[in-house]
ROZARO-757447 format. One line per 4 residues: number of its first residue (from 1); their letters; for each residue z, y, x of N, C-alpha, C, O. Coordinates in Angstrom, 3 decimals. Atoms other than C-alpha are relative to their C-alpha. Layout:
BEGIN
NUM = A = Z,Y,X,Z,Y,X,Z,Y,X,Z,Y,X  ...;
//
This chain:
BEGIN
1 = XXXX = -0.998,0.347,-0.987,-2.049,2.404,-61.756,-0.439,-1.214,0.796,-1.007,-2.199,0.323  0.459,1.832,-0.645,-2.487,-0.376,-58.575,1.401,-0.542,0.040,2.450,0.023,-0.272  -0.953,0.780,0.392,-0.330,-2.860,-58.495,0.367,-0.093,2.021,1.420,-0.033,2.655  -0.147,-0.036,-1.767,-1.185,-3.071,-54.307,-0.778,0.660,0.726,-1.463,1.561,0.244;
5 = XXXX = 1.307,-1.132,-0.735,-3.312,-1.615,-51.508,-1.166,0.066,-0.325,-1.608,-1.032,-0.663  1.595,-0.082,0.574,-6.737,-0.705,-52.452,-0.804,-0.843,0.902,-0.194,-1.609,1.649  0.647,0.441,-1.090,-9.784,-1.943,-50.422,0.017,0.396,1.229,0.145,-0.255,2.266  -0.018,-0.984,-1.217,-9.924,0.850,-48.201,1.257,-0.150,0.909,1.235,-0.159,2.140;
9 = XXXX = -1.213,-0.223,-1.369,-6.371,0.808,-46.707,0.194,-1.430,0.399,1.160,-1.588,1.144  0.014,1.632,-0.275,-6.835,-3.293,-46.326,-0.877,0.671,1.162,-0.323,1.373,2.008  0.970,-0.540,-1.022,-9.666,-2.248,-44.127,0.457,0.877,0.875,0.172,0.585,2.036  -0.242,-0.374,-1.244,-8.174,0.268,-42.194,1.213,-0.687,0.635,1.345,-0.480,1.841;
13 = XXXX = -1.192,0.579,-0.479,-4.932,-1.716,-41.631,-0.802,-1.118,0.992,-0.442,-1.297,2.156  0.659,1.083,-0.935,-7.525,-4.641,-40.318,-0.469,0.540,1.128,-0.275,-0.156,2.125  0.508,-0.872,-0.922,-9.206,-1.940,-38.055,0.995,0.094,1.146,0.701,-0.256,2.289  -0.917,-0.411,-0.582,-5.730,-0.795,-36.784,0.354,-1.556,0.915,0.467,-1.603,2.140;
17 = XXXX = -0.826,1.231,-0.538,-4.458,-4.418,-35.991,-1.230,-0.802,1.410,-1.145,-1.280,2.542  1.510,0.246,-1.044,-7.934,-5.258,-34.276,0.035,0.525,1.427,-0.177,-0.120,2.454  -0.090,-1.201,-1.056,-7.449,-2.012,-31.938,0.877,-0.478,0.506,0.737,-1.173,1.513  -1.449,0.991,-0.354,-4.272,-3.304,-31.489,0.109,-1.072,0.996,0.745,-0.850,2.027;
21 = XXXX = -0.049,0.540,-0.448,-4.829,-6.389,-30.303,-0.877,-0.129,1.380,-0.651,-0.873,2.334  1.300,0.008,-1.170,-8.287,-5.395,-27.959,0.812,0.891,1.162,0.552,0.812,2.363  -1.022,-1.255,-0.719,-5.527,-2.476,-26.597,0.588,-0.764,1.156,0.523,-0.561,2.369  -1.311,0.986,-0.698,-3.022,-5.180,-25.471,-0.596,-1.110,1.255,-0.041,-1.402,2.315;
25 = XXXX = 0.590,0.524,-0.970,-6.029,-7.478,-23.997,-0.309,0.733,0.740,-0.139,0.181,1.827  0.390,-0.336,-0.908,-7.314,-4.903,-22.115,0.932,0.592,1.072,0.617,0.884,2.226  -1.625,-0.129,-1.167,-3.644,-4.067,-20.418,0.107,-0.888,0.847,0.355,-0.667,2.033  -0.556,1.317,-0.387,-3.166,-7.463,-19.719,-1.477,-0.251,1.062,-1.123,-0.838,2.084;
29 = XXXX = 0.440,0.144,-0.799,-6.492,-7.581,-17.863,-0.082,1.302,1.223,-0.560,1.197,2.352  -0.250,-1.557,-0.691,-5.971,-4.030,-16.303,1.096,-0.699,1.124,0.793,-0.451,2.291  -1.033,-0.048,-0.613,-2.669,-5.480,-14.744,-0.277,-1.427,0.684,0.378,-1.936,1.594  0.150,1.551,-1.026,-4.075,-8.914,-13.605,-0.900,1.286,0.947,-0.376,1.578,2.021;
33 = XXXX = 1.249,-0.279,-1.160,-7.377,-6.690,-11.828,1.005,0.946,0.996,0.467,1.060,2.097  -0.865,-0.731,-0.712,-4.511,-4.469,-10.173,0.662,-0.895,0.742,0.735,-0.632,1.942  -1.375,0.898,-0.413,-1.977,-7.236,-9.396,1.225,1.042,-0.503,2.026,1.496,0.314  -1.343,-0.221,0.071,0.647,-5.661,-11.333,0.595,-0.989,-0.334,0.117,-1.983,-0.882;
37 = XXXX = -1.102,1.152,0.362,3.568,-7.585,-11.689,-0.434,-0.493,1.695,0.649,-1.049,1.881  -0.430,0.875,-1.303,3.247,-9.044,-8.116,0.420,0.556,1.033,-0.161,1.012,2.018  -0.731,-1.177,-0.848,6.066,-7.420,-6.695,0.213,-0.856,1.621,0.236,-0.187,2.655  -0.134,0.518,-1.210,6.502,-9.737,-3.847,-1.209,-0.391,0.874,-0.972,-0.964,1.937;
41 = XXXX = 0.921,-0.357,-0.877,2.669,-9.427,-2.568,0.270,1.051,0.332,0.741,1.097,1.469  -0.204,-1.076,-0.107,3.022,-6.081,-2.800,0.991,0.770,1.006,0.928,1.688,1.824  -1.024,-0.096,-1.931,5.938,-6.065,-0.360,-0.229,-0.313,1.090,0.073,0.310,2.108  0.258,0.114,-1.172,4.646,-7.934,1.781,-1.356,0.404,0.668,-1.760,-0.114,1.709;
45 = XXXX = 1.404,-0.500,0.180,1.318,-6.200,1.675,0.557,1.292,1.134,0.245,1.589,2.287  -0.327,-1.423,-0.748,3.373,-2.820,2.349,0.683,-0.691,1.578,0.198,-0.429,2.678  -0.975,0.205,-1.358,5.741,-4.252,5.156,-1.745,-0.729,1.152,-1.630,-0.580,2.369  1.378,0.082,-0.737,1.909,-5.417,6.774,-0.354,1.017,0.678,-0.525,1.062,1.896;
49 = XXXX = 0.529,-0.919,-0.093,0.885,-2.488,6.640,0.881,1.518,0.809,0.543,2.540,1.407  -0.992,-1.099,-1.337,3.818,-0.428,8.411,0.019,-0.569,1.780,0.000,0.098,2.815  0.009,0.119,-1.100,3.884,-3.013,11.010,-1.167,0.114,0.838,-1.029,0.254,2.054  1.278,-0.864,-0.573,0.160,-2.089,11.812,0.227,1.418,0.587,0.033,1.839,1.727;
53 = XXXX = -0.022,-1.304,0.079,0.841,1.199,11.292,0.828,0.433,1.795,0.409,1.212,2.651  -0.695,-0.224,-1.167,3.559,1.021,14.261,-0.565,-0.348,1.135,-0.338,0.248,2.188  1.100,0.632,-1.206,1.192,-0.846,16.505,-0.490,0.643,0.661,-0.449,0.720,1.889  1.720,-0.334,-0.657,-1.934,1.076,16.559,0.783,1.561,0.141,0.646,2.185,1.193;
57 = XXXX = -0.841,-1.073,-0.441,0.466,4.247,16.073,0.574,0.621,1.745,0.450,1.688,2.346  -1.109,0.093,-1.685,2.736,3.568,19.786,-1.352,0.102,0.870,-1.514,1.041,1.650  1.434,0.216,-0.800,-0.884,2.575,21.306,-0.572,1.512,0.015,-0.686,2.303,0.951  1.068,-1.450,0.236,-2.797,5.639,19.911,0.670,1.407,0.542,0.006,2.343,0.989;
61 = XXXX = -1.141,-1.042,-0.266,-0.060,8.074,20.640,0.481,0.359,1.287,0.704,1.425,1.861  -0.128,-0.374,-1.919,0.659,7.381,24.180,-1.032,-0.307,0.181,-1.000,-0.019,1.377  1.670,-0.391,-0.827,-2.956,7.127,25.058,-0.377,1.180,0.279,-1.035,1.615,1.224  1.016,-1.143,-0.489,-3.410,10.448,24.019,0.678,0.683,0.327,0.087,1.695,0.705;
65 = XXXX = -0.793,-0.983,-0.516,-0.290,12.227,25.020,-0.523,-0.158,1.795,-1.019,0.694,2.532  0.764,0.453,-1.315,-1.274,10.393,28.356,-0.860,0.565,0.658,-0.884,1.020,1.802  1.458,-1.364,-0.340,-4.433,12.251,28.398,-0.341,0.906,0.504,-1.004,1.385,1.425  -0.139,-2.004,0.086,-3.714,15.420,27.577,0.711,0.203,1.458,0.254,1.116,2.146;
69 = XXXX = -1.174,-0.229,-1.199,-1.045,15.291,30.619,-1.071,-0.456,0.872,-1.372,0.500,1.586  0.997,-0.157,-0.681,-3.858,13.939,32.460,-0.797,0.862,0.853,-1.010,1.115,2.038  1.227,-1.274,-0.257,-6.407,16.585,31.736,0.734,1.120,0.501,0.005,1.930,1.074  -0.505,-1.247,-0.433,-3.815,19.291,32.633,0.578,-0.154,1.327,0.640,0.814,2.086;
73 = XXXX = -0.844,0.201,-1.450,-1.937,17.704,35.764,-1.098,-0.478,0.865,-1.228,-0.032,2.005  1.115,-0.036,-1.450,-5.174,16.118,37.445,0.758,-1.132,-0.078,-0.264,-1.792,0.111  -0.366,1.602,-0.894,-3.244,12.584,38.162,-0.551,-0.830,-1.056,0.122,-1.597,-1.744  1.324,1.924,1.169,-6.335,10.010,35.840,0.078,-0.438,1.312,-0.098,-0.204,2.508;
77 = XXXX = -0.238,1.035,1.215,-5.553,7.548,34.811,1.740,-0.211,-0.137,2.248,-0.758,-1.116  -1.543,0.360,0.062,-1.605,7.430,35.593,0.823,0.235,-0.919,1.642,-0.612,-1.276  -0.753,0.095,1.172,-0.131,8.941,32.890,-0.573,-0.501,-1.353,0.290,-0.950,-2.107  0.391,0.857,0.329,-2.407,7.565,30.727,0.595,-1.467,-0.290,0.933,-1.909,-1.387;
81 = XXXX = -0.108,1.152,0.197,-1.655,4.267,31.548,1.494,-0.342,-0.198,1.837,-1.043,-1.150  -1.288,-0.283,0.439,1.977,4.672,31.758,0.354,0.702,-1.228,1.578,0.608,-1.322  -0.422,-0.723,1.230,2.326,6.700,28.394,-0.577,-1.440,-0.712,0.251,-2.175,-1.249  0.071,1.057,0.674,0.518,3.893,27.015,0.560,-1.123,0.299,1.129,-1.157,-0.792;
85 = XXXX = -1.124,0.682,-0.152,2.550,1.145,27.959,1.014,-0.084,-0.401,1.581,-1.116,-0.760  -1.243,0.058,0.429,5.532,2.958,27.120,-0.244,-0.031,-1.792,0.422,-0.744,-2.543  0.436,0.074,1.089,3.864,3.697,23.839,0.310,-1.602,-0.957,0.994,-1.915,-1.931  0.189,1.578,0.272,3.123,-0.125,23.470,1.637,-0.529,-0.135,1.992,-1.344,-0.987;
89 = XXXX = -1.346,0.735,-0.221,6.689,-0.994,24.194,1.085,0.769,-1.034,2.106,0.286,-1.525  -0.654,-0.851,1.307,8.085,1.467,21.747,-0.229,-0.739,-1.051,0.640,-1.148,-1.822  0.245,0.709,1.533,5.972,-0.263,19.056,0.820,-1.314,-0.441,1.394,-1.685,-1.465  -0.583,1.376,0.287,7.117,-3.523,19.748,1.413,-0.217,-0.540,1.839,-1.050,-1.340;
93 = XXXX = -1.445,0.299,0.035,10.849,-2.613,20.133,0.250,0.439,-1.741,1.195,-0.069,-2.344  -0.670,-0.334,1.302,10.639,-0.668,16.254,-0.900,-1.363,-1.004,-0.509,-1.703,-2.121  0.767,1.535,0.821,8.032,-4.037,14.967,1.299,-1.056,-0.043,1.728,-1.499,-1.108  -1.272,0.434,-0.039,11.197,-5.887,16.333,1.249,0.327,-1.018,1.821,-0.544,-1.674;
97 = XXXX = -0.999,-0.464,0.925,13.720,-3.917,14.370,-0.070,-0.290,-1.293,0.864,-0.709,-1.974  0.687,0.248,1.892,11.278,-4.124,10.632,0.348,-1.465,0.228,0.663,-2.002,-0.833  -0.004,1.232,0.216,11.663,-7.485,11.499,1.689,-0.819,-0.116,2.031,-1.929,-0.523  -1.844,0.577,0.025,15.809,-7.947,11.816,0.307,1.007,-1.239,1.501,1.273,-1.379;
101 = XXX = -1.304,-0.667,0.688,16.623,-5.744,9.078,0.331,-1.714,-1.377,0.072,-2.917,-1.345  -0.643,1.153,1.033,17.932,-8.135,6.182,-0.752,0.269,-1.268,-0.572,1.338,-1.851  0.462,0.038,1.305,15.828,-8.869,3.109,0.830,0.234,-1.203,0.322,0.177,-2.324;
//
């Protein structure tokens, strides 16, 4: 009869707790090399990244609707330059808006 754990299950219990603890460090550096947990870069990372998005969007969009109306009506550069403009002025007015809503 034992009285307690043998050698063997000392040893794997040390194994287990080892794993254990290399498990937990390597989370903890997993979530620093990510930036988890930094919910408020991360917002303002995304809200960056829409108001780009709306920028080069309004720009890119009436350039090429512009274009196209261009290449089919014959009047280059006018709608063109007018689609882009209005384009441009679109972006600004919804960059404007991301920017009043309320945190």
């Amino acid at each position: 009869m034992e009285d307690g754990p043998g050698p063997e299950r000392l040893r794997e219990d040390a194994r287990l707790k080892s794993l254990d603890s290399r498990l937990k460090s390597a989370k903890q550096a997993e979530a620093r090399r990510t930036g988890a947990g930094g919910g408020a870069t991360d917002a303002n990372y995304r809200l960056g990244n829409r108001v780009l998005a709306e920028l080069l969007g309004g720009m890119i969009g009436g350039a090429l609707i512009g274009w196209v109306i261009d290449r089919f009506a014959g009047t280059s550069p006018w709608a063109l330059l007018v689609l882009l403009f209005l384009g441009i002025a679109v972006a600004f007015r919804n960059i404007y808006r991301i920017a009043q809503r309320p945190k």
